[in-house]
N, CA, C and O atoms as a printed pandas DataFrame, in Angstrom:
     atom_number atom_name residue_name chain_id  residue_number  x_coord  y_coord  z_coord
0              1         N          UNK        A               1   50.042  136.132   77.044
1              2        CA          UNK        A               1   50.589  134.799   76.872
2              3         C          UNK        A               1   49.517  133.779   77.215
3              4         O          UNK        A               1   48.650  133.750   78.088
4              5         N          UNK        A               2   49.922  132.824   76.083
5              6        CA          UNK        A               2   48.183  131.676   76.611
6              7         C          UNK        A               2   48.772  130.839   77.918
7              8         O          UNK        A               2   49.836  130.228   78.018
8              9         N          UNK        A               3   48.028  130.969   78.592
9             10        CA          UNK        A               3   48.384  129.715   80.190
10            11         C          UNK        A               3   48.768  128.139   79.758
11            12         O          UNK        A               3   49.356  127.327   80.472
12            13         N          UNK        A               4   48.260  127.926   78.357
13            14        CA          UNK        A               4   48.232  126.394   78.278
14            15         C          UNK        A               4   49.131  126.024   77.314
15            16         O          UNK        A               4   48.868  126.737   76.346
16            17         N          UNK        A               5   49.838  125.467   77.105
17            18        CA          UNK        A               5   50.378  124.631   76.292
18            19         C          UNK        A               5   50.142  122.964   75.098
19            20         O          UNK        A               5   50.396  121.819   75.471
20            21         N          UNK        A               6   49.817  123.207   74.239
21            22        CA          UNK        A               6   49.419  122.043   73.736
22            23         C          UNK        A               6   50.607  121.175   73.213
23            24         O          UNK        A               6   51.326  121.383   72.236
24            25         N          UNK        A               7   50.632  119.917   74.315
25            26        CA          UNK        A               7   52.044  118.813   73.408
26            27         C          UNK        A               7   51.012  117.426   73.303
27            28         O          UNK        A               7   50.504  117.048   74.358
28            29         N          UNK        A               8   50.823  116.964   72.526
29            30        CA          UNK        A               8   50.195  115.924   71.452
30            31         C          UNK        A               8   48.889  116.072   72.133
31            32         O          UNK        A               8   48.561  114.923   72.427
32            33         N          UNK        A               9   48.038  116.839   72.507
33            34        CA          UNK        A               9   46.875  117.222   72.758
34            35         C          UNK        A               9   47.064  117.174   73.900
35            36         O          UNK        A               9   46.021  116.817   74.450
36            37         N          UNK        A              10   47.827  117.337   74.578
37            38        CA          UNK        A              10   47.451  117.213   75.927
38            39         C          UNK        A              10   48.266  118.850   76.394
39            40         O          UNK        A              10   49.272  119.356   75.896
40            41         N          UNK        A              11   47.189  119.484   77.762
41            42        CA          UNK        A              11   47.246  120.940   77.757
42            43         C          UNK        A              11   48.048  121.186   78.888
43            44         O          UNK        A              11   47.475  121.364   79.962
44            45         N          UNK        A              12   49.055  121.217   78.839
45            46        CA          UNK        A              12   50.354  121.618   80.248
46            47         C          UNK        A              12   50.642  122.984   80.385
47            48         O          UNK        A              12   51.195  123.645   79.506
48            49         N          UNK        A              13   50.206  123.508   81.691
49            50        CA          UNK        A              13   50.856  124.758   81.871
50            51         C          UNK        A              13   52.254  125.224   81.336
51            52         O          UNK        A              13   53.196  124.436   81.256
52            53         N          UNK        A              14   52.341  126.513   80.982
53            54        CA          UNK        A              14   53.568  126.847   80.726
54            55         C          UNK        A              14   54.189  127.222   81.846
55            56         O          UNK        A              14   55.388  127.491   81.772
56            57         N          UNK        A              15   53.793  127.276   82.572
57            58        CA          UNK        A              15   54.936  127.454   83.882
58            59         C          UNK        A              15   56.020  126.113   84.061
59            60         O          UNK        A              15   57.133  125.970   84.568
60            61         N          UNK        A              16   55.009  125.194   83.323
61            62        CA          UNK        A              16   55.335  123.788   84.315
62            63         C          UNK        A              16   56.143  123.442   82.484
63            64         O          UNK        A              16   56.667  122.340   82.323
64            65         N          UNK        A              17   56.143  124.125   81.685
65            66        CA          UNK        A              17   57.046  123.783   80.790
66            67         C          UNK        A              17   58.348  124.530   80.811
67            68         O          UNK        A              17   59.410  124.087   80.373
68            69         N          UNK        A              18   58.143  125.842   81.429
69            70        CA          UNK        A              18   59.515  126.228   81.702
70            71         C          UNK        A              18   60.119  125.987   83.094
71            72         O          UNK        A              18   61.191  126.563   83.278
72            73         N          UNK        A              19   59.472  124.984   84.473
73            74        CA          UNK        A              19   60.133  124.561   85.118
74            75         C          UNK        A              19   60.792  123.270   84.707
75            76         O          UNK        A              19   61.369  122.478   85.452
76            77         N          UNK        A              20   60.614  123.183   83.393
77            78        CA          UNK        A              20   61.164  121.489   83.163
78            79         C          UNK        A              20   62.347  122.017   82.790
79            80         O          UNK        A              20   63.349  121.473   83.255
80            81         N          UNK        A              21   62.532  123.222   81.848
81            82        CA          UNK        A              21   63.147  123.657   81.176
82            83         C          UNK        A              21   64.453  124.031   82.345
83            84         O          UNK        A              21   65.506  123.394   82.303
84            85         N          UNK        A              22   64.264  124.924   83.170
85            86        CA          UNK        A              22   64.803  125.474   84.540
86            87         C          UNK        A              22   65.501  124.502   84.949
87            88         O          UNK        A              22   66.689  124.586   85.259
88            89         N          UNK        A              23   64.695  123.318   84.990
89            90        CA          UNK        A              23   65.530  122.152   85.984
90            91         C          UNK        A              23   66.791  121.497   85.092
91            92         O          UNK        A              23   67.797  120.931   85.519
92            93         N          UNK        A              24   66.406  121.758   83.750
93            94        CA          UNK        A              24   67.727  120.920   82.823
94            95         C          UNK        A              24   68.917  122.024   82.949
95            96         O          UNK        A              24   70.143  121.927   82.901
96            97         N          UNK        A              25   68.237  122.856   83.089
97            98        CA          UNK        A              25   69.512  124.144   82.776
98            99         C          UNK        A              25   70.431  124.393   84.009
99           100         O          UNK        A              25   71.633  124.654   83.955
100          101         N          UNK        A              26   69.291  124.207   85.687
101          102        CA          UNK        A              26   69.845  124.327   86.370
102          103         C          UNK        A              26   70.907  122.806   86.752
103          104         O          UNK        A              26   72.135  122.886   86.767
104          105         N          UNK        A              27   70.425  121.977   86.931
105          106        CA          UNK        A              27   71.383  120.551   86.652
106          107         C          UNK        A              27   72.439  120.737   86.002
107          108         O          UNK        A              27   73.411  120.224   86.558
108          109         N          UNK        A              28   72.774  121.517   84.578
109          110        CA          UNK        A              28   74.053  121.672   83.982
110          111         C          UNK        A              28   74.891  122.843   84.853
111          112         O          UNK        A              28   76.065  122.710   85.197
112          113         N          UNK        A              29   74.126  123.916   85.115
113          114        CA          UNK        A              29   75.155  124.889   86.358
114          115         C          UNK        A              29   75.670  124.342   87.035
115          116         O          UNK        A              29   76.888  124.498   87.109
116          117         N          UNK        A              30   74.888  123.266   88.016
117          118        CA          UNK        A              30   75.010  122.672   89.168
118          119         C          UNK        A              30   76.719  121.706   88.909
119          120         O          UNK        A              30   77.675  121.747   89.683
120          121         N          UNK        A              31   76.642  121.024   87.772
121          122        CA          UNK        A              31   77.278  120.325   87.756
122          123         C          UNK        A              31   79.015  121.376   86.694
123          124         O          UNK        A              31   80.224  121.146   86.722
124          125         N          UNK        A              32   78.337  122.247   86.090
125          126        CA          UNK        A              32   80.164  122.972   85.795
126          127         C          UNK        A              32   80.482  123.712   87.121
127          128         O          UNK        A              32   81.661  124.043   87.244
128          129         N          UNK        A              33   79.654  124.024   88.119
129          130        CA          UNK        A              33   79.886  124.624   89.616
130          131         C          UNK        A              33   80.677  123.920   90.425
131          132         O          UNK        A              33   81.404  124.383   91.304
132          133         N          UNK        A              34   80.532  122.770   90.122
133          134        CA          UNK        A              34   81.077  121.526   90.946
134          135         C          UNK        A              34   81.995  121.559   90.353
135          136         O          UNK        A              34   82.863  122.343   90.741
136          137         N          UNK        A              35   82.205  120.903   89.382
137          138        CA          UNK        A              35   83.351  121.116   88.634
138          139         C          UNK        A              35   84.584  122.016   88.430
139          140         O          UNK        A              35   85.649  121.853   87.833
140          141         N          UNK        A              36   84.103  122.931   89.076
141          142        CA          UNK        A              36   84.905  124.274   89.002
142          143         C          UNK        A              36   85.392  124.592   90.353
143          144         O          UNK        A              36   86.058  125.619   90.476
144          145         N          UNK        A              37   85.035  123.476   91.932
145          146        CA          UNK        A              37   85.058  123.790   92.845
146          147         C          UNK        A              37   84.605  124.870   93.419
147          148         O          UNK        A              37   85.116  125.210   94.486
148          149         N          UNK        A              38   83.434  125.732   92.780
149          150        CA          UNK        A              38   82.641  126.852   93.029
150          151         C          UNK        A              38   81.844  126.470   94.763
151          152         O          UNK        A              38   81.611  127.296   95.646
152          153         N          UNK        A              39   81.697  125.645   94.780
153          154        CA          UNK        A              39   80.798  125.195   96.414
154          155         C          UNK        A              39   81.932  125.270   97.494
155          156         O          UNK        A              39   81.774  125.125   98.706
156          157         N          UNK        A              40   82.752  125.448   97.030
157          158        CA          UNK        A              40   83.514  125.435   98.549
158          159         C          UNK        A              40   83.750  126.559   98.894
159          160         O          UNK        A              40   84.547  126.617   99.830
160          161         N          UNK        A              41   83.170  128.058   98.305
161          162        CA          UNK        A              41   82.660  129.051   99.019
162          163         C          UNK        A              41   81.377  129.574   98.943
163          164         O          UNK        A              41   80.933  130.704   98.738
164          165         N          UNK        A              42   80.871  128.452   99.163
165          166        CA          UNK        A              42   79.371  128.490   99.700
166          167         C          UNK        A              42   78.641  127.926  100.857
167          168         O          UNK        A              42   78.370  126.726  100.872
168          169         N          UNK        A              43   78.329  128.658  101.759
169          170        CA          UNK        A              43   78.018  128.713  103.531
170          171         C          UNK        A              43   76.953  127.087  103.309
171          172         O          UNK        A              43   77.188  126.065  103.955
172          173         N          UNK        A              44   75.783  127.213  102.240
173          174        CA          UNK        A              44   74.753  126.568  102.833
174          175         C          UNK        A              44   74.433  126.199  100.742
175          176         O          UNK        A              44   73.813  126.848   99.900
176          177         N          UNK        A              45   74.962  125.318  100.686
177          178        CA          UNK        A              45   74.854  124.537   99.051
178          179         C          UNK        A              45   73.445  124.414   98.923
179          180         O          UNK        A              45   73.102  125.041   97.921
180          181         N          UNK        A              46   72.113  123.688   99.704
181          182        CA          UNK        A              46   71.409  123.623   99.500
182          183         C          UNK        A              46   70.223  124.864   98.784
183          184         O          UNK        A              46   69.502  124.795   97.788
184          185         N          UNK        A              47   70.496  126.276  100.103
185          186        CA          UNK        A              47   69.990  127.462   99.635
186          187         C          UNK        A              47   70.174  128.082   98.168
187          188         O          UNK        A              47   69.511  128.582   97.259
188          189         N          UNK        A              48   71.464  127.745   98.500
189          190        CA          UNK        A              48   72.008  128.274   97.144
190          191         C          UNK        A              48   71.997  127.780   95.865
191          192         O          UNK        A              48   72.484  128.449   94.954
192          193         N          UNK        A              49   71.484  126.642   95.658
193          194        CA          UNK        A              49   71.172  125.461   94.563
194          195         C          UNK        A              49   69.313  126.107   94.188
195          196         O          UNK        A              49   68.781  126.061   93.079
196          197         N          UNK        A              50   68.798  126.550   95.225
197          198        CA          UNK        A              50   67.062  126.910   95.347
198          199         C          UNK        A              50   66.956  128.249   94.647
199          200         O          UNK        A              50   66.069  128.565   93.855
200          201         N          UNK        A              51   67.843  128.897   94.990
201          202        CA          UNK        A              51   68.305  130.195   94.852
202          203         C          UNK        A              51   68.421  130.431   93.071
203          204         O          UNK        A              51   67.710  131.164   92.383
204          205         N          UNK        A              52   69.811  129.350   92.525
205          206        CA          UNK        A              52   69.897  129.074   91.270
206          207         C          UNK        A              52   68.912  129.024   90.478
207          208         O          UNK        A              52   68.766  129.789   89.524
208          209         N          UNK        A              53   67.918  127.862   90.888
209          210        CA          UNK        A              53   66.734  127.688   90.594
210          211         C          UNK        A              53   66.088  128.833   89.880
211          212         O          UNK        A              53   66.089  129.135   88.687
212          213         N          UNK        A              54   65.457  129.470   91.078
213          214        CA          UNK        A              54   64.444  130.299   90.963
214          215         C          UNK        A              54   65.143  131.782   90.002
215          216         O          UNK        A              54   64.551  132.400   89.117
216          217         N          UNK        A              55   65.691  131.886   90.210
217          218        CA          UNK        A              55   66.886  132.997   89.360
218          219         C          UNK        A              55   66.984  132.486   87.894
219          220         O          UNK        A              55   66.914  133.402   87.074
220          221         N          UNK        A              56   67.157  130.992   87.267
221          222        CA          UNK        A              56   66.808  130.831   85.994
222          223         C          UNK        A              56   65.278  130.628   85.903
223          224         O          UNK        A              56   64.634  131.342   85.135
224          225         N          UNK        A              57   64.841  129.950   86.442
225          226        CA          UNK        A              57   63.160  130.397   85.960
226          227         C          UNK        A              57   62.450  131.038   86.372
227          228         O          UNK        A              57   61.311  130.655   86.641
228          229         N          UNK        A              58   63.039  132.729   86.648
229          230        CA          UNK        A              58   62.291  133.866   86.521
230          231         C          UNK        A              58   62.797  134.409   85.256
231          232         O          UNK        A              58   62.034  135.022   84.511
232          233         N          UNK        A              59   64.267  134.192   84.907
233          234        CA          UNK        A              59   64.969  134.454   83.254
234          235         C          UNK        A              59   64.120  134.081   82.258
235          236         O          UNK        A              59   63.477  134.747   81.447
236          237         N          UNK        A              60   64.245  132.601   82.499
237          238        CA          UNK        A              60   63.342  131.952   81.260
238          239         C          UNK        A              60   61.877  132.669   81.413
239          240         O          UNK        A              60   61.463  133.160   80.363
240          241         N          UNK        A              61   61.241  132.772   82.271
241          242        CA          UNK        A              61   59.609  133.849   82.325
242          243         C          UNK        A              61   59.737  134.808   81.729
243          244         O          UNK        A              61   58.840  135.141   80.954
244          245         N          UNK        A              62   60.871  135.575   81.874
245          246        CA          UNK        A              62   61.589  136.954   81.373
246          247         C          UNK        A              62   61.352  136.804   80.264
247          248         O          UNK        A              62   60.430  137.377   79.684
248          249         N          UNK        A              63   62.288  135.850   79.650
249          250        CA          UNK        A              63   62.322  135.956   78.126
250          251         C          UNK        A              63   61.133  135.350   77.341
251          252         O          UNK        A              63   60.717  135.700   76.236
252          253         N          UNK        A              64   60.703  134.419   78.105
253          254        CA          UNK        A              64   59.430  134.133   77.167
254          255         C          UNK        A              64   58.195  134.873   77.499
255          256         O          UNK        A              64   57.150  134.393   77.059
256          257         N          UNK        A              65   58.136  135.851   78.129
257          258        CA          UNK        A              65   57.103  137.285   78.090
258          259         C          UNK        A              65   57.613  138.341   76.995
259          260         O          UNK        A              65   56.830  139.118   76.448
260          261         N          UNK        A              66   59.037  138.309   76.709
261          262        CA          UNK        A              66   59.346  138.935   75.739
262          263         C          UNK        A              66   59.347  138.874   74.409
263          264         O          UNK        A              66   59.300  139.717   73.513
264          265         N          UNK        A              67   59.411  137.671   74.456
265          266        CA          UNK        A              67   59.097  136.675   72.628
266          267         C          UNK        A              67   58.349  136.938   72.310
267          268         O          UNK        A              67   58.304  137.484   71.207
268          269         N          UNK        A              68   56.753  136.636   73.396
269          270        CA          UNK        A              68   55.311  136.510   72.903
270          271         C          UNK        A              68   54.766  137.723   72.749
271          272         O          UNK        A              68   54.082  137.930   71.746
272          273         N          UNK        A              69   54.946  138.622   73.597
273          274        CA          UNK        A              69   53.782  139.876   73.768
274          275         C          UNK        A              69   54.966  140.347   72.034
275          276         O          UNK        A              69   54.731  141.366   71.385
């Protein structure tokens, strides 16, 4: 997989394009979670919001190692 990304010439890591990606996706969990009263069995919201996080953008890594190779 190439490290760089080209958006109108300018060269952005792909990590840092699928943490943008991560953060929109995780923001929509965050908010049908809420919605669903899902946090009120959860000890420590903050951990568990970091947690979310990192759990979709190791997915999204997942799958976009799988596309490319």
């Amino acid at each position: 997989m190439n490290a760089d990304i080209d958006i109108f010439g300018v060269y952005v890591p792909s990590l840092m394009v699928l943490a943008l990606a991560a953060i929109a996706i995780d923001l929509f969990a965050r908010t049908v979670l809420a919605k669903a009263g899902f946090y009120r069995l959860v000890w420590h919201r903050s951990l568990f919001d970091l947690a979310l996080f990192v759990i979709v953008l190791s997915g999204l890594f997942s799958l976009s190692q799988r596309f490319v190779s």
